[in-house]
C-alpha positions as CSV (number, residue, x, y, z in Angstrom):
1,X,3.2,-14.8,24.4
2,X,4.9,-17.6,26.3
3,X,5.5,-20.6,24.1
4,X,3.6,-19.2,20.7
5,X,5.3,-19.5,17.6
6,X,6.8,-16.2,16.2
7,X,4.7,-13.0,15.7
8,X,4.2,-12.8,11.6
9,X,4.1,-8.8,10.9
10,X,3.6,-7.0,7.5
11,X,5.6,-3.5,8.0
12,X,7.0,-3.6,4.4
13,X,6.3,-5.1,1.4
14,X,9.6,-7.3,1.7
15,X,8.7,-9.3,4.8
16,X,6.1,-11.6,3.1
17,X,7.5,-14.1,0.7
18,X,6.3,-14.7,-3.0
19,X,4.5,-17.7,-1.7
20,X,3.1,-15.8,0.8
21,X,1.8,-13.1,-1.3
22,X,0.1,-15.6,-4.2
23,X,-2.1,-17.5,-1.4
24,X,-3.1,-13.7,0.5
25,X,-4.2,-13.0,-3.4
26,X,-5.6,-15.9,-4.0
27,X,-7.6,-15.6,-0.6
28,X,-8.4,-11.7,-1.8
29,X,-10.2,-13.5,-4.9
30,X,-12.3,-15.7,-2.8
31,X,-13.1,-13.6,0.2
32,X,-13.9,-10.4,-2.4
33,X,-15.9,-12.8,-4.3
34,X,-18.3,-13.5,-1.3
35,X,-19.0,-9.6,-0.4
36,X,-19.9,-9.4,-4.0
37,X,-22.4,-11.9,-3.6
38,X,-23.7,-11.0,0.0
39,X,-22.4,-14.1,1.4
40,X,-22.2,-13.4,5.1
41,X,-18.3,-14.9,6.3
42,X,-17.3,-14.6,9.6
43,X,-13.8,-16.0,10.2
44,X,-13.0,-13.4,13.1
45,X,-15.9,-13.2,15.6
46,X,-14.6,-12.0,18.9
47,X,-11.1,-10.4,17.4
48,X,-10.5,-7.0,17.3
49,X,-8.4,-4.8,15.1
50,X,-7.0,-1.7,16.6
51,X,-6.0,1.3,14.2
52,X,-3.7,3.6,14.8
53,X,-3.6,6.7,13.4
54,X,-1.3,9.7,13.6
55,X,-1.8,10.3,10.2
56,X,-4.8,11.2,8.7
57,X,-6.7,8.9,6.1
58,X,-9.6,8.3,3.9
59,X,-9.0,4.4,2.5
60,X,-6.8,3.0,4.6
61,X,-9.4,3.6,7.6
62,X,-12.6,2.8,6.1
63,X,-11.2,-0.1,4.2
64,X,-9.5,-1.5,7.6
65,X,-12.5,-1.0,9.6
66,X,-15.1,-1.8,7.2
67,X,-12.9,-5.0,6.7
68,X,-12.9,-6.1,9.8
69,X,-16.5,-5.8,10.7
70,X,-17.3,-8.1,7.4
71,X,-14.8,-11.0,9.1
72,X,-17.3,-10.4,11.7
73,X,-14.8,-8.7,14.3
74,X,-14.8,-5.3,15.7
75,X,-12.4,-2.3,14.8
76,X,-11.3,0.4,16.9
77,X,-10.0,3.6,16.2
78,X,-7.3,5.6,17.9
79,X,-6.0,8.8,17.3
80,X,-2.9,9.8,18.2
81,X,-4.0,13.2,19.3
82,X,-6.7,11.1,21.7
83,X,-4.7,9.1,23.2
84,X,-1.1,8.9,25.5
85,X,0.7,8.3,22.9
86,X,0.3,12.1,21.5
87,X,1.1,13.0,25.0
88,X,4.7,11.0,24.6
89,X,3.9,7.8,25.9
90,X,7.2,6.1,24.9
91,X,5.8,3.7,21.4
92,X,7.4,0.5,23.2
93,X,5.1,1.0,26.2
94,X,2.1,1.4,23.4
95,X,3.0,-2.1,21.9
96,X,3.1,-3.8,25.0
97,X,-0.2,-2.2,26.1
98,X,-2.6,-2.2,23.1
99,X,-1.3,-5.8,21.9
100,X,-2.6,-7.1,25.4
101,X,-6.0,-6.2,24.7
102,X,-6.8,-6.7,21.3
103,X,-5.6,-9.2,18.1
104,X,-4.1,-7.4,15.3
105,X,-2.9,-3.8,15.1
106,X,-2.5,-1.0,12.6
107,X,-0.2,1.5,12.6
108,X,0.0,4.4,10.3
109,X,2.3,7.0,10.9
110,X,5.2,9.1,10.0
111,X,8.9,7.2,10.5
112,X,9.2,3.5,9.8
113,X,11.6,3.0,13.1
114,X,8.3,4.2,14.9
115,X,6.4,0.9,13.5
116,X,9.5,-0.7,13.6
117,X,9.3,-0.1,17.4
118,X,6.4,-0.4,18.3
119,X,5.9,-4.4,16.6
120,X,9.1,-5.4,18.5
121,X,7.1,-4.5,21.6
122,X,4.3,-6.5,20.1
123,X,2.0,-9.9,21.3
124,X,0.3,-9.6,17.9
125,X,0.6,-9.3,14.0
126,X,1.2,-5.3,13.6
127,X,0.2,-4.4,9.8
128,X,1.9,-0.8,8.3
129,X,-1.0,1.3,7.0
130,X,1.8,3.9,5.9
131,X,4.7,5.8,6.9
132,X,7.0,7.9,5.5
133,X,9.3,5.2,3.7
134,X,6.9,2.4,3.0
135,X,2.9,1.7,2.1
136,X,2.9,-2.0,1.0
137,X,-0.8,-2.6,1.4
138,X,-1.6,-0.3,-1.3
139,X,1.3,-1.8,-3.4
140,X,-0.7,-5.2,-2.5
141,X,-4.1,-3.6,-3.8
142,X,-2.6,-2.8,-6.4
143,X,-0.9,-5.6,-8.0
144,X,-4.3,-7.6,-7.0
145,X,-5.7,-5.2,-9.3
146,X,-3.3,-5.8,-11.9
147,X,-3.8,-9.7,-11.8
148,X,-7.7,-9.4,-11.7
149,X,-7.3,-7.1,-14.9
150,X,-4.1,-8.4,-16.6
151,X,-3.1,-11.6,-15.1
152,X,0.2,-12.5,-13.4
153,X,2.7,-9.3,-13.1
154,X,5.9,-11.3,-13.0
155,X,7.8,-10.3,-16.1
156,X,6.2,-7.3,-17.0
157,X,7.3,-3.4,-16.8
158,X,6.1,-0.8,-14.4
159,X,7.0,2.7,-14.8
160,X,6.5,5.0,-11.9
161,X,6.5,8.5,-12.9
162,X,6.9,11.0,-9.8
163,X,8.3,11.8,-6.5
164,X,10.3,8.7,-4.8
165,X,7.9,8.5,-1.6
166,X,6.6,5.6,-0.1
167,X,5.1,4.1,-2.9
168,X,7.9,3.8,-5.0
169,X,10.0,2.2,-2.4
170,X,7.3,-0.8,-2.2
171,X,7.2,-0.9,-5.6
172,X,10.8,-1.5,-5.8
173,X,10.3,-4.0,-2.9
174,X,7.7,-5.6,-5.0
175,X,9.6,-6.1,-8.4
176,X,11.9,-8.2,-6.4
177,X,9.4,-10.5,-5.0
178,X,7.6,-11.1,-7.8
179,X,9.8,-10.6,-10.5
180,X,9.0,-7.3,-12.6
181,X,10.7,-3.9,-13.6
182,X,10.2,-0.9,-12.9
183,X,11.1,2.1,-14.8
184,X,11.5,5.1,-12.8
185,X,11.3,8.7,-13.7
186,X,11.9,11.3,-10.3
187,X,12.7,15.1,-11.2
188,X,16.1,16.1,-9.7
189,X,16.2,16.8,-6.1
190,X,13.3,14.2,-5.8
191,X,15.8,11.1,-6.6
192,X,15.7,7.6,-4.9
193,X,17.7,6.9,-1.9
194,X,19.7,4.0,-2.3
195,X,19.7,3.2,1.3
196,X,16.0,2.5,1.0
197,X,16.5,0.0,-2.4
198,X,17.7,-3.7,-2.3
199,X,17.2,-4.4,-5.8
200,X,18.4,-4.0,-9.2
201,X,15.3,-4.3,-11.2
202,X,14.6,-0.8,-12.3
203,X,16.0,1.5,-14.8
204,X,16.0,5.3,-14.5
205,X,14.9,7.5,-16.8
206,X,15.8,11.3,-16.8
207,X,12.3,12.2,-19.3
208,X,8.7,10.8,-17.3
209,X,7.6,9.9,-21.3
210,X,10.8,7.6,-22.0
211,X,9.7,6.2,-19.2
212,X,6.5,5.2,-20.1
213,X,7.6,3.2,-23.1
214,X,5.8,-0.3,-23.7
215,X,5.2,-0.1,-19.5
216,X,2.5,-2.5,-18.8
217,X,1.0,-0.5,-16.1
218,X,1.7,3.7,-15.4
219,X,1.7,4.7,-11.8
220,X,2.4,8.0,-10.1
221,X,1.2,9.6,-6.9
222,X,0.9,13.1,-5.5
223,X,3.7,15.5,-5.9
224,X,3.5,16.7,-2.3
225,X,3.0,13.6,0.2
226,X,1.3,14.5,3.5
227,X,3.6,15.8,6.1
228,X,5.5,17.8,3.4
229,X,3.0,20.7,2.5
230,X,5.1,23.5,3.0
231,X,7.3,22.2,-0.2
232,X,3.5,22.3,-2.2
233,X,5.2,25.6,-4.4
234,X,8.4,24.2,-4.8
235,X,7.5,21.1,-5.6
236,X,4.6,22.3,-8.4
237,X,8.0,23.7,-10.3
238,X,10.5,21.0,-10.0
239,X,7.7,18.7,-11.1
240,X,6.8,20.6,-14.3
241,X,6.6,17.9,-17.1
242,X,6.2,15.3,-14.9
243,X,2.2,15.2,-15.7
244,X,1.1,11.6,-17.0
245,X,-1.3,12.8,-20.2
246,X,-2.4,11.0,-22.8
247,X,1.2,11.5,-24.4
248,X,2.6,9.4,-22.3
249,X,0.4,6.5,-21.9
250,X,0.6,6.5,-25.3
251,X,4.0,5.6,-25.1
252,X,3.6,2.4,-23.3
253,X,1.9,-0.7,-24.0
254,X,-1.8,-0.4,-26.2
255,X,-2.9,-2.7,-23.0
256,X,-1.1,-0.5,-20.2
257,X,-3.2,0.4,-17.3
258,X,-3.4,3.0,-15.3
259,X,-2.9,3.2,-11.5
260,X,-3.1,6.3,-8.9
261,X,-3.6,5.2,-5.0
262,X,-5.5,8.4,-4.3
263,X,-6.4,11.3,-3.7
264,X,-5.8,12.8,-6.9
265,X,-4.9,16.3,-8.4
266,X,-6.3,16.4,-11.7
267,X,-3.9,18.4,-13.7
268,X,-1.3,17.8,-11.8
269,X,0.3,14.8,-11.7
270,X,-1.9,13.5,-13.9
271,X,-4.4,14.3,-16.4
272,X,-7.8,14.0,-16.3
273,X,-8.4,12.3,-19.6
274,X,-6.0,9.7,-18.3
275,X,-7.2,9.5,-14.7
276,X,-11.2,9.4,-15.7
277,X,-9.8,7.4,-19.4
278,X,-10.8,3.9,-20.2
279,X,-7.6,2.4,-19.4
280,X,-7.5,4.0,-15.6
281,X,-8.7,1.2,-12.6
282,X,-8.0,3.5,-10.2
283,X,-11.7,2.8,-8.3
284,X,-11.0,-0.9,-8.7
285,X,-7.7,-0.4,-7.1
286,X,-9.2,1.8,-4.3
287,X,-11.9,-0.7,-3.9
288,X,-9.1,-3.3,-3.6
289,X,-7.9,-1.9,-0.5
290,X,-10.8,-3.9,1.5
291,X,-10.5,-6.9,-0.1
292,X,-6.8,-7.5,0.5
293,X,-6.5,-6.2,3.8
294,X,-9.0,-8.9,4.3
295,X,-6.9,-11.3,3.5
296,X,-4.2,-9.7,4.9
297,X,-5.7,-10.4,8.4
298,X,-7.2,-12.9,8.0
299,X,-3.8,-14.8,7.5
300,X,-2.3,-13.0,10.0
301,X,-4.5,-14.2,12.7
302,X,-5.6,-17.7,11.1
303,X,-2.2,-18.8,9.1
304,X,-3.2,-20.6,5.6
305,X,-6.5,-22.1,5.4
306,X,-8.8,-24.1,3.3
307,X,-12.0,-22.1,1.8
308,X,-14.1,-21.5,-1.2
């Protein structure tokens, strides 16, 4: 808009800074200690959230929407396949539209030049809520998660054992902010691309289990990613071994948690005594979602504020 200060987006993990990241989880803390208690707080009345959706979800719309009614806004959803954009309205033509009618945007779809895009055409904050390269708000959740059970992350180790998707590339994002490592395990064929990674804080690891040594916190993810179904047999193979079991939690640290951003295939990428174990948080880290999104928009729209 004429004469505003700069639009603030979140479309990977690396556009906040460390600063900016510690206050949105500090303000998770507060604002998810409220909905715990029933304490009505209505920060938003009169914005509205549109979601975008050309890929289908579970969390990321029901924490987004039920988010943004609790700030006492209103949240619409769009389809893709409902609207002109499914019909090839160009996605700069989108941006200019839907940001003249609502507050805050998101967008989850396939490429990250689509987001990309579409925020440069922009009036308002545009928030990724996935694509193909990048899924920093469930990175967020998750390190939230990791504090609220662990404390600080900086300095500890991470090991992702899986497929590099968009997880592990806002995980890698991540380490760099706030100062962790990760140690990755990928089968062949399923390696990182290095034009997606600015840092050096990881290690690779060619066995998932050596990987898991004294790690602080497990992670893995689906073997086949939405979008890339028609690999599902393939994949199963190249992936063989790649289940984290008890085996390998029991390589890493006796306090190591255990994180999965859901859905889940029990007995496939991981186990179910690990998944349904006592050191999984996987439902506190799904419930997560909705609290740090809160945040999330919350200083988007409002900038840094002063609330307890």
């Amino acid at each position: 808009m004429p004469g505003s200060k700069a639009i603030k987006h979140f479309l990977q993990f690396s556009d906040f800074s460390l600063d900016e990241f510690e206050y949105v989880i500090e303000r998770a803390k507060v604002i998810k200690r409220k909905f715990k208690a029933y304490e009505v707080y209505h920060p938003l009345v009169d914005r509205t959230l549109v979601m975008v959706f050309e890929k289908s979800s579970t969390r990321t719309r029901l924490s987004f929407e039920a988010g943004m009614h609790q700030l006492g806004g209103a949240a619409i959803y769009l389809n893709t396949r409902d609207s002109q954009l499914g019909r090839g309205e160009p996605v700069e033509d989108a941006g200019q539209v839907m940001s003249r009618m609502c507050d805050i945007i998101m967008v989850r779809t396939f490429g990250q030049e689509i987001i990309e895009r579409f925020a440069a055409n922009s009036r308002v904050p545009v928030i990724n809520g996935l694509t193909n390269e990048h899924h920093p708000c469930q990175v967020l959740a998750d390190i939230f998660t990791f504090y609220e059970h662990r404390g600080p992350i900086a300095g500890k180790t991470v090991a992702w054992i899986g497929d590099a998707n968009n997880m592990l590339y806002s995980w890698l994002q991540a380490a760099e902010v706030f100062g962790f490592h990760l140690n990755v395990s990928t089968p062949k064929g399923y390696d990182i691309d290095p034009s997606l990674v600015s840092t050096q804080r990881y290690t690779f690891f060619d066995n998932p289990s050596d990987a898991c040594e004294g790690a602080h916190l497990v992670n893995t993810d689906v073997w086949t990613s939405m979008g890339y179904e028609k690999e599902n047999a393939e994949r199963l193979k190249a992936f063989d071994g790649f289940i984290v079991d008890a085996a390998k939690m029991g390589r890493a640290s006796p306090d190591a948690v255990f994180m999965h951003c859901l859905p889940a295939h029990r007995g496939e990428e991981v186990a179910a005594e690990v998944i349904d174990g006592p050191q999984s948080v996987v439902w506190d880290e799904a419930e997560n979602r909705l609290h740090v999104q809160k945040a999330l928009i919350e200083y988007l729209l409002l900038g840094k504020i002063q609330d307890n």
